[in-house]
FIZA-190137 format. One record per residue (C-alpha): x negated, y negated, z; residue number from 1; residue in one letter. Coordinates in nm, 4 decimals. Layout:
! residues N
<<X,Y,Z>,NUM,a>
...
//
This chain:
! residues 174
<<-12.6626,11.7013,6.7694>,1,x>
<<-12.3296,11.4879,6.6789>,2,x>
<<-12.3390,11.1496,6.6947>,3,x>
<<-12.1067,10.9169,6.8596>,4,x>
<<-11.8108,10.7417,6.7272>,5,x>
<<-11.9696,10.4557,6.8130>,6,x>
<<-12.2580,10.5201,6.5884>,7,x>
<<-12.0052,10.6552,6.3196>,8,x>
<<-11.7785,10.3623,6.2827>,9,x>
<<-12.1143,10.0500,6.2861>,10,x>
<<-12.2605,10.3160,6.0451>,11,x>
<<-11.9324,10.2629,5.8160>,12,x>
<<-11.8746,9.8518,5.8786>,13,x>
<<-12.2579,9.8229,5.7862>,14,x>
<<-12.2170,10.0416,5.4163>,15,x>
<<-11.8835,9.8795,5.3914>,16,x>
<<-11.8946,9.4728,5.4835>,17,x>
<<-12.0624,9.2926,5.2320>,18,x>
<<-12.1338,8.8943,5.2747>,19,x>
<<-11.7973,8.6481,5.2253>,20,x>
<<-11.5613,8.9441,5.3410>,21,x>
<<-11.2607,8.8726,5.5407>,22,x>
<<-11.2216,9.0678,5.8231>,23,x>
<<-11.0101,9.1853,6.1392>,24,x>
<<-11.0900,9.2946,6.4466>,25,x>
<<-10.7431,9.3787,6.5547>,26,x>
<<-10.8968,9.4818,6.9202>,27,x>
<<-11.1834,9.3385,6.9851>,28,x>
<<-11.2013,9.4381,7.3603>,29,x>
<<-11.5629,9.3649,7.4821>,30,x>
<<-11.6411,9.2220,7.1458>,31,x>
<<-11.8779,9.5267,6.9971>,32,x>
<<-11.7020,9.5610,6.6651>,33,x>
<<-11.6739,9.1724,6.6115>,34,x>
<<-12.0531,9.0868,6.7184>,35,x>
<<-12.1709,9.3121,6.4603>,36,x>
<<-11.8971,9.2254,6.1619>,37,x>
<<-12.0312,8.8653,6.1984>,38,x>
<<-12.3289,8.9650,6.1266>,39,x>
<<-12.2385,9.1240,5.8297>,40,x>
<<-12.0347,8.8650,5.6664>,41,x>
<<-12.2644,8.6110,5.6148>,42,x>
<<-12.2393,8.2521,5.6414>,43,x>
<<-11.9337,8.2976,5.3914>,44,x>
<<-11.7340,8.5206,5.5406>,45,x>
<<-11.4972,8.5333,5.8009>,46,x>
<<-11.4416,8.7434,6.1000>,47,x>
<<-11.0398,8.7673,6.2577>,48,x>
<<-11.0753,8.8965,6.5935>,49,x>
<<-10.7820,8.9532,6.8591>,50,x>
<<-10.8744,8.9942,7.2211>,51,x>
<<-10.5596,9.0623,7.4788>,52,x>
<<-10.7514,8.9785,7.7787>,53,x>
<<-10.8871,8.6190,7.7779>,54,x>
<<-11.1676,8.6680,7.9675>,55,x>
<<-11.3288,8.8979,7.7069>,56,x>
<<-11.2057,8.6441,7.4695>,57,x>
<<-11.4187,8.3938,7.6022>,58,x>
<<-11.6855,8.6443,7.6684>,59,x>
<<-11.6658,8.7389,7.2860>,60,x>
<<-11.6759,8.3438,7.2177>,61,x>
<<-11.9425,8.2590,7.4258>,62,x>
<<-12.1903,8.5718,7.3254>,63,x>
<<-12.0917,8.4927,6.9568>,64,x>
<<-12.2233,8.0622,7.0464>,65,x>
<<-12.5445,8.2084,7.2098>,66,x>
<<-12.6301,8.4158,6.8487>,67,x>
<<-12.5352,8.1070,6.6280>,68,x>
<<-12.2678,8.3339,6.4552>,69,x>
<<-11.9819,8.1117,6.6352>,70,x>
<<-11.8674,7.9762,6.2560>,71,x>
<<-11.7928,8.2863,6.1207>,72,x>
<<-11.5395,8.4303,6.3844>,73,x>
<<-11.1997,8.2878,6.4836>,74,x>
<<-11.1327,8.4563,6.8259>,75,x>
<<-10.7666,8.4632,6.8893>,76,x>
<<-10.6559,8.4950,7.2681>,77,x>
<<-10.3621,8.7832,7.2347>,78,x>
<<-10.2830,9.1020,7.1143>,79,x>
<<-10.2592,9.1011,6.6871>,80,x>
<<-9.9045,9.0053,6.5613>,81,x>
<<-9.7644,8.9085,6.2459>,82,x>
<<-9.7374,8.5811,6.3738>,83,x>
<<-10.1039,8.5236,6.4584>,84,x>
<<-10.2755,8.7324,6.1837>,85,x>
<<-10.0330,8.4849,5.8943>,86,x>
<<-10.1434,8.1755,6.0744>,87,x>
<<-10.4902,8.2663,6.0337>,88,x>
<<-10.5033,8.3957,5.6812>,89,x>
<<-10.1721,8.2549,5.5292>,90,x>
<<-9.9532,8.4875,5.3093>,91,x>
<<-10.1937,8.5215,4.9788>,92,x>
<<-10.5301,8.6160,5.1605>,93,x>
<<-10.5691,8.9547,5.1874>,94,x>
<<-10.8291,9.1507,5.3715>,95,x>
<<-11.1506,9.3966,5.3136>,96,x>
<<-11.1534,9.5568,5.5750>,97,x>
<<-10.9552,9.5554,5.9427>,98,x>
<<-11.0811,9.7926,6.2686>,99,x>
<<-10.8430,9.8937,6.5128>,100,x>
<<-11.0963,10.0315,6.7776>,101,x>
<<-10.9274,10.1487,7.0934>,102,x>
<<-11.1689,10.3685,7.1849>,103,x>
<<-11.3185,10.5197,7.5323>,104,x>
<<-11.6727,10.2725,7.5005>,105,x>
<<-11.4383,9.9696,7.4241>,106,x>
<<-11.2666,9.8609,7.7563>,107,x>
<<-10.9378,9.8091,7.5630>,108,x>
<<-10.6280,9.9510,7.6508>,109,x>
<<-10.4036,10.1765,7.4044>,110,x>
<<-10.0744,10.0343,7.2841>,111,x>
<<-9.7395,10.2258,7.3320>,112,x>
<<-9.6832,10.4400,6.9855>,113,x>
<<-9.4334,10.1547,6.8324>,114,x>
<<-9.6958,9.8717,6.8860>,115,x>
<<-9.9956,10.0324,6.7382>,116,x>
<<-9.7742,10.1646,6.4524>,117,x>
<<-9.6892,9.8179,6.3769>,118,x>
<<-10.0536,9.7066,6.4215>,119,x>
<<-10.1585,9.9511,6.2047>,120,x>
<<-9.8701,9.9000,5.9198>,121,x>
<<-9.9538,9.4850,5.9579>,122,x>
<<-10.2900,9.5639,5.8738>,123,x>
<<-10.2542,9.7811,5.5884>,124,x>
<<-9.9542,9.5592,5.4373>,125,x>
<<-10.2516,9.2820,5.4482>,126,x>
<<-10.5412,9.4591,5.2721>,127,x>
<<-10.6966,9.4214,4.9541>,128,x>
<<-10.6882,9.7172,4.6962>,129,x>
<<-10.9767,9.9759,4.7891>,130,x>
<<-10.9737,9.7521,5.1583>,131,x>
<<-11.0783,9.9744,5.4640>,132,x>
<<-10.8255,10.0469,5.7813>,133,x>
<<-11.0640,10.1801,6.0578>,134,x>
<<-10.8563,10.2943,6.3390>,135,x>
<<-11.0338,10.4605,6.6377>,136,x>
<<-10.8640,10.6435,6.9281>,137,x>
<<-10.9550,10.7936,7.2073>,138,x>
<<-10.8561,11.2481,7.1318>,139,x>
<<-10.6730,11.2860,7.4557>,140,x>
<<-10.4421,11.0124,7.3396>,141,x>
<<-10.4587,11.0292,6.9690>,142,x>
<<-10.2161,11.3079,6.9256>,143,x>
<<-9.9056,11.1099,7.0663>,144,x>
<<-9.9857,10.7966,6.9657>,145,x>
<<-10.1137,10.7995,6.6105>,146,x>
<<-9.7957,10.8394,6.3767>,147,x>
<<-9.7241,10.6227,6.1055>,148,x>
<<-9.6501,10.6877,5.7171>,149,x>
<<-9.9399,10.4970,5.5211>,150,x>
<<-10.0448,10.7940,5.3977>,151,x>
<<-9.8984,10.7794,5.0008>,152,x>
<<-10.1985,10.6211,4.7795>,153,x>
<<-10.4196,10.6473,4.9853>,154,x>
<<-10.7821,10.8454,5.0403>,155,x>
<<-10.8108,10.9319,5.4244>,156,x>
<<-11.0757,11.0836,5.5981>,157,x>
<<-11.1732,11.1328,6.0099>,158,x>
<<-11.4596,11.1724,6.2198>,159,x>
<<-11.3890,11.3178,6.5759>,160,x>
<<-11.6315,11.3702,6.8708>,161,x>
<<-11.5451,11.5091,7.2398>,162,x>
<<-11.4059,11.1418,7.3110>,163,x>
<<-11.2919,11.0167,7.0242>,164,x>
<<-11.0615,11.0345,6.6704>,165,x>
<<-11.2007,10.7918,6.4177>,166,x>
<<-10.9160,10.7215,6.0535>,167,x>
<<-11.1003,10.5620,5.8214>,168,x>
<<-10.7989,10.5175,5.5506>,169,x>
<<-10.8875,10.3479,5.2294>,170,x>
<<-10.6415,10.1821,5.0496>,171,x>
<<-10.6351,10.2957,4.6531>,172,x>
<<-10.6211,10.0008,4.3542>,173,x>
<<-10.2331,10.0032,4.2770>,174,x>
//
């Protein structure tokens, strides 16, 4: 039996997050990844999430008021820019972990090549030393899209099912 992706990456966040991490859900979609990172931060930590559609971002708001976790997550109507991520966490914070889940369960559409390169590179430019970058694709798509040169200092691993191609790619102290 092989388990899902799914089961694979909340397996990962809930070994990984630890309470008063800062976080990024850089596609939050239908909210999965981001209703369980808040749950794992704590009342001290902080979860970034980035939804492009706005009605899951009010979806992901209003499911976050009903479990009381609505302090801990900042949910930020638009894709994830440079823009958006510095105006949440300024230019000195730097990040423990950020997901990139555009995966088949997530309802979330893939970026062209150039915009989840620059996602990804954002991301990674913004996390901590021995930080987490979590990015899950869907296999028919992961091939073509899934090209970018992170790879020096770092420890890289990936778990693939019949759907999808999960990176986890763990950035090394410096």
């Amino acid at each position: 039996m092989q388990i899902s992706n799914r089961h694979f990456i909340q397996s990962t966040l809930e070994e990984t997050v630890e309470p008063g991490n800062l976080v990024v859900d850089g596609a939050a979609g239908i909210g999965l990844n981001t209703r369980f990172l808040s749950s794992r931060v704590g009342s001290q930590g902080q979860v970034l999430t980035f939804s492009e559609e706005k009605e899951n971002a009010n979806q992901i708001a209003s499911s976050l008021f009903m479990a009381g976790l609505q302090d801990r997550v900042d949910v930020i109507n638009g894709v994830l820019t440079q823009d958006k991520l510095q105006a949440q966490i300024g230019k000195v914070s730097k990040l423990n972990l950020a997901i990139l889940d555009y995966g088949s369960d997530t309802g979330t559409s893939l970026p062209n090549r150039e915009t989840l390169n620059e996602q990804i590179t954002l991301l990674w430019d913004h996390l901590k030393d021995d930080g987490l970058l979590i990015v899950n694709l869907t296999r028919n798509q992961q091939a073509a899209n899934f090209d970018v040169s992170i790879t020096n200092d770092t420890d890289k691993a990936s778990y693939q099912t019949h759907s999808d191609l999960t990176y986890l790619i763990e950035r090394k102290d410096d």
